[in-house]
C-alpha positions in Angstrom: -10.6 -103.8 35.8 -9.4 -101.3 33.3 -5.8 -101.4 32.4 -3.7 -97.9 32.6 -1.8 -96.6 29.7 1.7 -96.6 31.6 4.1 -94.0 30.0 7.8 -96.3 29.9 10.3 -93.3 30.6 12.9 -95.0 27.8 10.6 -94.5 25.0 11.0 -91.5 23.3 7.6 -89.4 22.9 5.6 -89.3 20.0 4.9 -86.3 17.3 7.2 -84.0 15.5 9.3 -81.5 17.8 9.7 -77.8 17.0 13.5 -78.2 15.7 12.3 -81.0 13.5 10.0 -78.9 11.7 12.4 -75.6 11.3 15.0 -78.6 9.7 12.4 -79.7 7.7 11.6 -75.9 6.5 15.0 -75.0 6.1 16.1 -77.7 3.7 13.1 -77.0 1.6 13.7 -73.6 1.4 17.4 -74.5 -0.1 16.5 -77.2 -2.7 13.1 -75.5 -3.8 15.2 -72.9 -5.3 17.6 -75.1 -6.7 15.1 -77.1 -8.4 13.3 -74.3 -9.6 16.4 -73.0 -11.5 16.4 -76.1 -13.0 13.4 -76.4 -14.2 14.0 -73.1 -15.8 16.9 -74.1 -17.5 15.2 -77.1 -18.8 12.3 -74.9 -20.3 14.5 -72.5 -21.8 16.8 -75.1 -23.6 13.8 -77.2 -25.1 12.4 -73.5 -26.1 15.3 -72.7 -28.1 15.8 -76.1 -29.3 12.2 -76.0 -30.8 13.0 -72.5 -32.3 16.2 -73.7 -33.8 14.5 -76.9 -35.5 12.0 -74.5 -36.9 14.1 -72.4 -38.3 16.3 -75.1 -40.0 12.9 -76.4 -41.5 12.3 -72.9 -42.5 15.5 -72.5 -44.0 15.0 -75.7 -45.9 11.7 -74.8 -47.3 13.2 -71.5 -48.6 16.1 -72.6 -50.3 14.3 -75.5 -51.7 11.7 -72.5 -53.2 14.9 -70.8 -54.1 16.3 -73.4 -56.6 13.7 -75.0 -58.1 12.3 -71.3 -58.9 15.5 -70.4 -59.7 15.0 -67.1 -57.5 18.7 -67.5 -56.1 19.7 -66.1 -59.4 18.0 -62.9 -58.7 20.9 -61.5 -55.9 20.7 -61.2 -52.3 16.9 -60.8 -51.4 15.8 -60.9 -47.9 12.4 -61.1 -46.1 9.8 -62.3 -43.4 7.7 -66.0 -43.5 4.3 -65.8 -43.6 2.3 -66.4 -40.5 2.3 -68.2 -38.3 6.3 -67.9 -38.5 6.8 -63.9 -38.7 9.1 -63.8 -36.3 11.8 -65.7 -38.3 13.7 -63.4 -40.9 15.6 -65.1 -44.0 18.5 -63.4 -46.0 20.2 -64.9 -49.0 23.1 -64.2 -51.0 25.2 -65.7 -53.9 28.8 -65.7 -55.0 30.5 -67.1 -57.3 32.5 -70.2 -55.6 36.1 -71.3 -57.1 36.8 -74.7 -56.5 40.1 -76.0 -55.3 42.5 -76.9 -58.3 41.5 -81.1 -57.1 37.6 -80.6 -58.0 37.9 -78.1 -60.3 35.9 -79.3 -63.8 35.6 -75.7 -65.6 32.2 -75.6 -64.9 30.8 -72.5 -63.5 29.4 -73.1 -59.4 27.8 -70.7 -57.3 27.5 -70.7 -53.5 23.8 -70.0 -52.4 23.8 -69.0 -48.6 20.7 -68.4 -47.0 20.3 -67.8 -43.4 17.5 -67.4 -40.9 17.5 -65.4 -38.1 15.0 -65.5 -35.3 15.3 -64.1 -31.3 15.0 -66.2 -28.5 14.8 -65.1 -24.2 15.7 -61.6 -26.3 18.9 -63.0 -27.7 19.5 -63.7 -31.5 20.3 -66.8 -32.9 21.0 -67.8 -36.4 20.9 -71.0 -38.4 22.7 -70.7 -41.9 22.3 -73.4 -45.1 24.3 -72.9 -47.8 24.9 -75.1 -51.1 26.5 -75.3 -54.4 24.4 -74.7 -57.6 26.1 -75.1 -61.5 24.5 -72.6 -63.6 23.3 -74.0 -66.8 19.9 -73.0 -66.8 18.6 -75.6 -64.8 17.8 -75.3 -61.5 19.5 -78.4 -59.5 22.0 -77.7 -56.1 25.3 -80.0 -56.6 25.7 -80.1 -52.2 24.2 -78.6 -49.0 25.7 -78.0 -45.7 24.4 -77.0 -42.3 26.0 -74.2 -40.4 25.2 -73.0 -37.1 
């Protein structure tokens, strides 16, 4: 005798009804975009981030060139880095520097300031280094600093 599938009218059928699926669509199609801008965010933030470290490294580099070739004596110079880094411009300048009446040892100090520009998502951005040099011929920095 075969048995017959009996259909118990207090047990709700089963499947996925019309409303359930619109639901479904609908709260997708607010948190998908939500995410997604996000995600943007994220990418754009570790892009500049990465740009930013490069350029300090570049600006390092440089101003390390720049004192132990004793370049920084020559004025303000400007230029480009070689490849793969052209899009990273560099500017320096010097001044004489006065220091407060506290430090002051006669000795002559100049302020070397060299900055590095770059673009990012079309905006500029700048990372500036600057440091103290005495002037005796030699070529040693007295102290650094990182601006931003």
């Amino acid at each position: 005798m075969a048995l017959l599938a009996t259909h118990h009218p207090h047990t709700p059928p089963r499947g996925v009804t019309l409303i359930e699926v619109l639901v479904a669509m609908l709260v997708l199609s607010i948190v998908l975009p939500v995410a997604m801008h996000g995600m943007s965010l994220i990418t754009n933030a570790a892009s500049l981030a990465r740009q930013r470290t490069q350029a300090t490294t570049l600006a390092q580099s440089k101003l390390n060139e720049l004192m132990i070739t004793g370049g920084w004596r020559n004025g303000a110079q400007s230029g480009t880095f070689a490849e793969p880094w052209q899009e990273y411009q560099w500017r320096m300048a010097s001044e004489s520097w006065e220091a407060p009446m506290s430090l002051a040892s006669g000795k002559a100090l100049e302020h070397v300031l060299l900055e590095v520009t770059f673009t990012c998502r079309n905006k500029p951005y700048q990372v500036a280094l600057d440091t103290l040099v005495y002037d005796d011929g030699s070529t040693s920095g007295l102290s650094g600093g990182l601006t931003q």
